[in-house]
C-alpha positions in Angstrom: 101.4 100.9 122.5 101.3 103.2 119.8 104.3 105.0 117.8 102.1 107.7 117.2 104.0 111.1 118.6 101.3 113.2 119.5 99.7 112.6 123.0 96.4 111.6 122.7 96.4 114.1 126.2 98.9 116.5 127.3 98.1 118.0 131.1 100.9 121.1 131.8 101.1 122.6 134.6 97.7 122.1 136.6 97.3 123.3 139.8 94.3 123.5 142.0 94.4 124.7 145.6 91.5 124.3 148.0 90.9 125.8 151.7 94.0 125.0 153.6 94.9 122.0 151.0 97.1 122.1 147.5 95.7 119.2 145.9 97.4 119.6 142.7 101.0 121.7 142.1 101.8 122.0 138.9 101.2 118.6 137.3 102.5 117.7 134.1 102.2 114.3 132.1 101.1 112.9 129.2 99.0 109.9 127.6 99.8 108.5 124.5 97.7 106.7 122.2 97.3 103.1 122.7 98.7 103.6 126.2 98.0 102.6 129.4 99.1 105.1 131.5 98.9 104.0 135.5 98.6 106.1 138.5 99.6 105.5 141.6 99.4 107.5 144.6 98.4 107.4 148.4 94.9 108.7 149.8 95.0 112.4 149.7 97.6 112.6 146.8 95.5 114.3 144.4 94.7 111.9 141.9 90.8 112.0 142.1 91.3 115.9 142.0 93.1 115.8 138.9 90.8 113.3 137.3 87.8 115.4 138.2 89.7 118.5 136.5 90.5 116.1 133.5 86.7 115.4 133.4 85.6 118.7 134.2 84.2 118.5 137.2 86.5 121.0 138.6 88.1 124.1 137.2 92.1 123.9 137.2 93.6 127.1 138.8 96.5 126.9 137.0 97.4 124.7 133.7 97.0 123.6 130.2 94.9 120.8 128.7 95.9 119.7 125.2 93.9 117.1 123.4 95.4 115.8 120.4 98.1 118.5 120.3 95.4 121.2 120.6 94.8 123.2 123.3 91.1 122.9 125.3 89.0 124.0 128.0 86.3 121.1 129.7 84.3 123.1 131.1 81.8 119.9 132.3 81.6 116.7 131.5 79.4 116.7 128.3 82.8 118.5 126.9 85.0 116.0 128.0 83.0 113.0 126.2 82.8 115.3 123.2 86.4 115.5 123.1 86.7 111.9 123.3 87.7 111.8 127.5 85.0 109.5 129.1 85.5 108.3 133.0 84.2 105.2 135.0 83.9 106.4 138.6 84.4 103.9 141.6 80.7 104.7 142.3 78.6 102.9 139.3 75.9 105.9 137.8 73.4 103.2 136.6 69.7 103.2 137.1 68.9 99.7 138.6 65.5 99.2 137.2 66.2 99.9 133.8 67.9 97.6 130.9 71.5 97.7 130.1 70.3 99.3 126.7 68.4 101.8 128.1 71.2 102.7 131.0 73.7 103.0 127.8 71.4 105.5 125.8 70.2 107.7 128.7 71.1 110.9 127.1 72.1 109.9 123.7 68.7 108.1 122.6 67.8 107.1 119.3 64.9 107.7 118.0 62.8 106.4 115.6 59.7 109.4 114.6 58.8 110.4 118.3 59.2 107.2 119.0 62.8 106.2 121.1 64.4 103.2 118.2 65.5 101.0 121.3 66.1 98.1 118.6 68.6 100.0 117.1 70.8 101.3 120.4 70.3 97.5 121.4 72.5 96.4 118.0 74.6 99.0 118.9 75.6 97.8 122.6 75.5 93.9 120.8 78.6 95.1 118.4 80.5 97.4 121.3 80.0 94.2 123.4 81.8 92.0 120.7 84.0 94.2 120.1 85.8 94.6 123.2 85.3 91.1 124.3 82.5 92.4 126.9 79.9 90.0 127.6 76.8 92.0 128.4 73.3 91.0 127.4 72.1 94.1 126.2 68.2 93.3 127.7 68.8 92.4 131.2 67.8 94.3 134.2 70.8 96.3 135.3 70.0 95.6 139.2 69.5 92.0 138.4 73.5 91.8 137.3 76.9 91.1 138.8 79.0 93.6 140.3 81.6 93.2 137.3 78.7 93.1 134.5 77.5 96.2 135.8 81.1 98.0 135.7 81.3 96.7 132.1 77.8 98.2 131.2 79.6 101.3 132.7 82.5 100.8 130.9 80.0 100.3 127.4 78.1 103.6 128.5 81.7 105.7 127.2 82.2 103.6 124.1 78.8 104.5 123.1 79.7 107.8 123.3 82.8 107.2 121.1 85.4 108.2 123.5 88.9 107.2 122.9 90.4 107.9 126.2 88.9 106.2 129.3 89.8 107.3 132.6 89.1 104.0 135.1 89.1 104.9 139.2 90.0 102.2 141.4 87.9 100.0 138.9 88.8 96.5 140.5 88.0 97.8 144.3 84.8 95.5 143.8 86.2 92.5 141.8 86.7 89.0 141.8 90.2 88.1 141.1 88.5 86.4 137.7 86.6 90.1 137.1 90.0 91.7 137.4 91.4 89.5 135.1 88.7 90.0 132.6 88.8 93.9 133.0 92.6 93.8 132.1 92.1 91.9 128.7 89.5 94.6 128.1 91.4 97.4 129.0 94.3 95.6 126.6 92.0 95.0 123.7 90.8 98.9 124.1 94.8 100.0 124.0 95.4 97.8 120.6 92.6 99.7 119.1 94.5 102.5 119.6 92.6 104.3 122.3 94.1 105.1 125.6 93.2 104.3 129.2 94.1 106.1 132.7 94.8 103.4 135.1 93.7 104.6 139.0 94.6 102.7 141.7 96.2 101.6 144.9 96.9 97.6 144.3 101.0 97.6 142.9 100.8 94.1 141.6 98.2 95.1 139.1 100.0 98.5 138.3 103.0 96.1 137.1 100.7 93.6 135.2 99.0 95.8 133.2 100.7 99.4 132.5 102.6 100.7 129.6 104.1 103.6 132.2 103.4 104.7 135.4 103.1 108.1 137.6 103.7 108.4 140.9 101.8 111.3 143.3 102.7 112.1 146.0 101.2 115.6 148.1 99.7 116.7 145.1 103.2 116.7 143.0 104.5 113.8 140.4 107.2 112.6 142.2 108.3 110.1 139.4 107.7 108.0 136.3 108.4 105.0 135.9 108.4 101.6 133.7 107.0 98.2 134.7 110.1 96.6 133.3 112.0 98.5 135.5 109.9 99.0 138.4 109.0 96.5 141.9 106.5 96.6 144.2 109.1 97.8 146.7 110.3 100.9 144.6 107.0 101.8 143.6 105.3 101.7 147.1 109.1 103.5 148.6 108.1 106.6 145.4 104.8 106.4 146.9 105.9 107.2 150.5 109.4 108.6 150.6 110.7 105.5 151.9 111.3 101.7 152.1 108.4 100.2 152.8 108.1 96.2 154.0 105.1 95.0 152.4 105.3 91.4 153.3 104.6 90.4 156.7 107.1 88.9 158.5 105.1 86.0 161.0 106.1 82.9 162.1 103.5 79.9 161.8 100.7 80.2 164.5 100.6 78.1 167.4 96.7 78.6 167.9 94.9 77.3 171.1 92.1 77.0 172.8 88.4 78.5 170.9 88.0 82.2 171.6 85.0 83.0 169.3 82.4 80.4 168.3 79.6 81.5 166.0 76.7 78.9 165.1 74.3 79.6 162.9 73.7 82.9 162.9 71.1 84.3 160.7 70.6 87.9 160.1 67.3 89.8 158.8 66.9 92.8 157.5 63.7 95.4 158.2 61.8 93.9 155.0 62.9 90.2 156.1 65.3 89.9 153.5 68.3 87.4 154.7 71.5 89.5 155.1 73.4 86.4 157.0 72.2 82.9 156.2 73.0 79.9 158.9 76.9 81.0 159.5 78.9 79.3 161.6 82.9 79.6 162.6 85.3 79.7 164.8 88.7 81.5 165.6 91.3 80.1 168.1 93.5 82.0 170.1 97.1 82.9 168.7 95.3 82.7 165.2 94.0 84.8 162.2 91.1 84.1 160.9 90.3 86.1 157.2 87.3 86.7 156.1 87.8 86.8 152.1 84.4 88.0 150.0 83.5 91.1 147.2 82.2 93.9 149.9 78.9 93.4 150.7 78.4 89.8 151.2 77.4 89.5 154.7 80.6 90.9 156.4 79.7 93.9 157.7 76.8 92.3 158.9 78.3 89.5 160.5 80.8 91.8 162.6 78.2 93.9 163.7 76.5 90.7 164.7 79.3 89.8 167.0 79.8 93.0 168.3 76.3 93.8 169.2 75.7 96.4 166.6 73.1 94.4 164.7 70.1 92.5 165.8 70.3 88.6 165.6 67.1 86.6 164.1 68.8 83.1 165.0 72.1 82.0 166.4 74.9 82.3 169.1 77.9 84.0 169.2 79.8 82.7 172.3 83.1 84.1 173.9 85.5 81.5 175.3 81.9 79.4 176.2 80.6 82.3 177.7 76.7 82.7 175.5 77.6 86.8 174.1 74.6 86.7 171.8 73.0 89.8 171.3 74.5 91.4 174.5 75.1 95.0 174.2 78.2 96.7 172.8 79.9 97.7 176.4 79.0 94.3 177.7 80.8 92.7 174.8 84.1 95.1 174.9 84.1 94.7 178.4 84.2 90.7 178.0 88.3 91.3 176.2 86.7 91.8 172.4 88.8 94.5 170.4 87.4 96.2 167.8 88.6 98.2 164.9 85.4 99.1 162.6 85.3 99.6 159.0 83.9 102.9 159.3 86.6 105.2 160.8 85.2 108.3 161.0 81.5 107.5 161.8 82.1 104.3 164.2 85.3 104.7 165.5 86.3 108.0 166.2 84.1 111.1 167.5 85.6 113.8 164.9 85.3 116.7 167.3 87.0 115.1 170.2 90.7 115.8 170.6 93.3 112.8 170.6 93.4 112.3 174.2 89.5 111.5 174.6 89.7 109.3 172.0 92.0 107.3 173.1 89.9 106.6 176.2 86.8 106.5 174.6 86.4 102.2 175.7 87.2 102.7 179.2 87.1 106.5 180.1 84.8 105.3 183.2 87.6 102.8 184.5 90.1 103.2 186.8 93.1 104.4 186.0 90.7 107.3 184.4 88.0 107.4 186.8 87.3 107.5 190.0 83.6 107.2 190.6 82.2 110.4 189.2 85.5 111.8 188.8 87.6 111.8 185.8 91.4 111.6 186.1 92.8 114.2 183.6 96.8 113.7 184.5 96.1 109.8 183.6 94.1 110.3 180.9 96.8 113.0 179.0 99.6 110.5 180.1 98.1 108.1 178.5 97.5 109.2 175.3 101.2 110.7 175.0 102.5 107.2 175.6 100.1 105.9 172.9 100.8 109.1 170.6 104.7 108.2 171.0 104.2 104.1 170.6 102.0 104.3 167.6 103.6 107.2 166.0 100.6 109.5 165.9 101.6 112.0 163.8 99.8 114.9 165.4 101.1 118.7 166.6 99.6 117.7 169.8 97.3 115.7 172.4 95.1 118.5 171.9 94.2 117.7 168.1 91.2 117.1 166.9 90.6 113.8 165.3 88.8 115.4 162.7 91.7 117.1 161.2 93.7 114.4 161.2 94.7 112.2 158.1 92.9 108.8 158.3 96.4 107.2 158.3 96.4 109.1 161.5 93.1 108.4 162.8 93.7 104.8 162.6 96.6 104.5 164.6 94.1 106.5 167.0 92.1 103.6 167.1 94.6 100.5 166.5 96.3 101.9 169.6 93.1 102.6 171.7 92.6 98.8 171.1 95.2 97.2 171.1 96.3 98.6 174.4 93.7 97.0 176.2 93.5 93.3 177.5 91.9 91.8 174.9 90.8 87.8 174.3 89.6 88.5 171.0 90.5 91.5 168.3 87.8 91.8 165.4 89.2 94.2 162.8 87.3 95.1 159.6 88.6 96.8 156.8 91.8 98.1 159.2 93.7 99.8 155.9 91.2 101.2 153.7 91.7 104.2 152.8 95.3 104.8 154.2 98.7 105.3 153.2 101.6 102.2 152.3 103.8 103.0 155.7 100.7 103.3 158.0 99.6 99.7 156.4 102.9 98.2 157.3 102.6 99.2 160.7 98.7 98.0 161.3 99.8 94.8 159.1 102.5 94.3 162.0 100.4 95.3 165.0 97.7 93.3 163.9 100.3 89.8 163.7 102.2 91.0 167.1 98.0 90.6 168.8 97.9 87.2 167.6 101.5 86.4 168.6 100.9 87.5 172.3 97.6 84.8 172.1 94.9 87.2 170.9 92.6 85.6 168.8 92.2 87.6 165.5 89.0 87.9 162.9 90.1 90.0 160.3 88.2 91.5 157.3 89.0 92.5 154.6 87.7 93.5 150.9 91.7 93.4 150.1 92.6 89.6 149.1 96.1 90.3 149.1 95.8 91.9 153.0 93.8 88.4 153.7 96.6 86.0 151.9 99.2 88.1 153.9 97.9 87.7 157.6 95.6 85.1 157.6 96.0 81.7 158.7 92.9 80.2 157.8 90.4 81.9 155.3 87.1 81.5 155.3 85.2 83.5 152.4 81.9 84.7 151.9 79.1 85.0 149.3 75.3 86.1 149.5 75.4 85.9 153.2 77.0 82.4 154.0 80.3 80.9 154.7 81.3 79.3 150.7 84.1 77.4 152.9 87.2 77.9 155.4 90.5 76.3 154.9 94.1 77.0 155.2 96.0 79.6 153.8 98.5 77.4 152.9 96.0 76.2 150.7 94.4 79.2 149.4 95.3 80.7 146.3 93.8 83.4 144.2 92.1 81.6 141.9 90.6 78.9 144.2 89.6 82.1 146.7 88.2 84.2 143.9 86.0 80.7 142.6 84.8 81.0 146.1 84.0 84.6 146.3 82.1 84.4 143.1 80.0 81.8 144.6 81.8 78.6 142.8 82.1 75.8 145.7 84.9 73.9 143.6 87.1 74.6 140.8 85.4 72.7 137.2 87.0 69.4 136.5 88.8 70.5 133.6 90.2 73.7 134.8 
């Protein structure tokens, strides 16, 4: 990091208040040059709104911005980059069917006459690409390319534009532990050129591998700062929440018995015919985890919708302790013991406008002790969400609430406790803690291990390899729609998991 006194960025003070939510009180902190300056913070603790106010997609009700010791107003983004402030969003802005040159230049093209002087821009991209250390061929097809080529091209857009402060959001949400790794001895070689990077994300272990210093939000404040060095997991994720937090699971070894879930050969199609699932087969036994490990959108969704009846089935059979479940209709299937918590909340597994109490209910609101015939039974169906609301420590003013207004730390105890309450042979949870807080992650983490301790056969997936290395007890991991292989977690480590999910069946001879 550099000696250099002056911040490179200096933020005073910023506040910015929306309807009914303070998303920002008075945050101060600064970024030095050659820094890498980390952020931390749960869902909902105002770091994306202070980036966007950074970038200038937002105006900052309060506060001062000082670049370089001056003070300045981004107004949009096209003053940010001309200030030297560029920002890689989660959400890649490329055009697919376009060249990595041309992606880079849109807006800033060269031209030749009248004529656009690609040549040119493409030398341009070839010397940024060397560099940083980014390997991008500067005429390939952006669609045609890797996830982690196409956040680099992303990543070679701001350089273009000569920034020398980069703000990075959540930039290894869609990596390969190898990507990750790569990123990081980008983001390093960026800092020892003397530029500066704003780290966001949720993952501690790469907050303490790769920042200079790190901030901590929490409900829109900076709670703390703190120093790698001197920092843990544990203390950072206790600044994050107010308290100590256990974020290893405790579990015994599994004792896992007889087959619960058998899946042969399922194959998946699309409308166009394109193969979404190709020929995949498993199996999860009860008193067992099995993870399913992969870069989102390699077949998992897909494959749980499969199973639960969601998604039409070209070839296959999914079968419930030997009973054939293939292509059986959603109820059927919940009503044969299968659990399931999807990995859209809000549009799958909640109805938004229904209070707490009629979500709770919403898998068996026709069954006695709720029904009667016709008739619903409102004293059993209040009752029973107040017991849930108490065991699963809903945090809610009421039984009355409406999901809706709920945080989604909230929203999935709503569900997790919906589920899990029921008599279930088989839980299927995708993506059960994205998006939520450290403490409500701890207590899904240890519902989800107390299912398969009381013989509940678990399928669990996850975009999160750490949540997968945690709970699982085999892995199996997926790429392009099949099953790369399954074995135990005893024998899966990042490396050998992340070959996998890049679609590498074995680790090169002389690695």
């Amino acid at each position: 990091m550099s000696n250099t006194d002056i911040p490179a960025l200096e933020v005073r003070d910023i506040t910015k208040q929306f309807p009914g939510v303070l998303a920002n009180d008075h945050v101060s902190f600064t970024l030095m040059p050659g820094e890498i300056h980390a952020f931390l913070g749960e869902n909902g603790a105002g770091k994306s709104t202070l980036m966007n106010i950074l970038y200038g997609l937002y105006d900052p009700d309060e506060g001062e911005i000082l670049i370089d010791g001056q003070l300045v107003k981004i107004k949009n983004s096209a003053d940010a980059i001309r200030m030297g402030l560029g920002m890689v969003h989660q959400e890649y802005a490329l055009v697919d069917t376009l060249t990595v040159t041309e992606n880079i230049m849109l807006g800033t093209e060269m031209h030749n006459g009248p004529l656009l002087d690609s040549r040119r821009a493409s030398q341009r991209v070839k010397a940024l690409s060397e560099q940083y250390g980014l390997k991008v061929p500067p005429d390939a097809i952006v669609g045609e390319l890797p996830v982690g080529v196409q956040q680099r091209v992303e990543i070679l857009k701001a350089l273009y534009r000569n920034v020398r402060m980069l703000i990075l959001d959540e930039p290894t949400a869609v990596l390969t532990p190898q990507e990750a790794d790569d990123l990081f001895r980008v983001m390093k070689e960026f800092a020892a050129q003397g530029k500066s990077i704003i780290f966001i994300t949720h993952k501690l272990r790469e907050v303490l591998a790769i920042a200079d210093r790190i901030t901590v939000l929490r409900r829109g404040r900076v709670v703390g700062t703190a120093l790698p060095a001197e920092s843990t997991d544990r203390s950072l994720a206790a600044m994050m929440v107010g308290r100590e937090v256990v974020l290893q699971v405790e579990k015994k070894p599994a004792s896992p018995g007889a087959v619960v879930l058998a899946v042969d050969g399922l194959t998946v199609r699309d409308d166009r015919g394109l193969t979404l699932l190709n020929n995949v087969s498993l199996e999860v036994r009860a008193g067992e985890v099995l993870g399913i490990a992969g870069v989102q959108g390699n077949g998992q969704t897909e494959l749980v919708e499969a199973i639960t009846g969601l998604q039409a089935i070209a070839s296959g059979q999914v079968r419930l302790l030997e009973q054939d479940i293939t292509s059986r209709s959603p109820r059927t299937i919940t009503e044969q013991g299968v659990a399931y918590i999807p990995e859209d909340r809000k549009g799958t597994g909640l109805v938004l406008s229904y209070s707490i109490t009629d979500n709770m209910v919403l898998s068996s609101y026709y069954k006695p002790p709720f029904a009667s015939g016709l008739t619903m039974n409102e004293q059993a169906i209040r009752a029973n969400a107040e017991k849930l609301i108490k065991t699963f420590d809903v945090r809610t003013p009421s039984a009355d609430t409406r999901a809706g207004s709920l945080s989604g730390g909230n929203q999935q105890k709503i569900i997790v406790a919906r589920e899990f309450t029921r008599d279930n042979k088989l839980l299927i949870a995708a993506q059960p803690t994205r998006g939520i807080d450290v403490g409500s992650i701890e207590f899904i983490h240890r519902s989800i291990i107390s299912q398969r301790d009381s013989g509940v056969a678990v399928l669990l997936v996850s975009a999160e390899l750490d949540e997968v290395l945690s709970l699982a007890d085999r892995i199996a991991v997926m790429y392009h729609g099949e099953i790369m292989a399954t074995l135990p977690a005893a024998e899966a480590t990042r490396e050998r998991i992340g070959l996998l999910m890049a679609g590498v069946q074995q680790e090169p001879a002389n690695a």
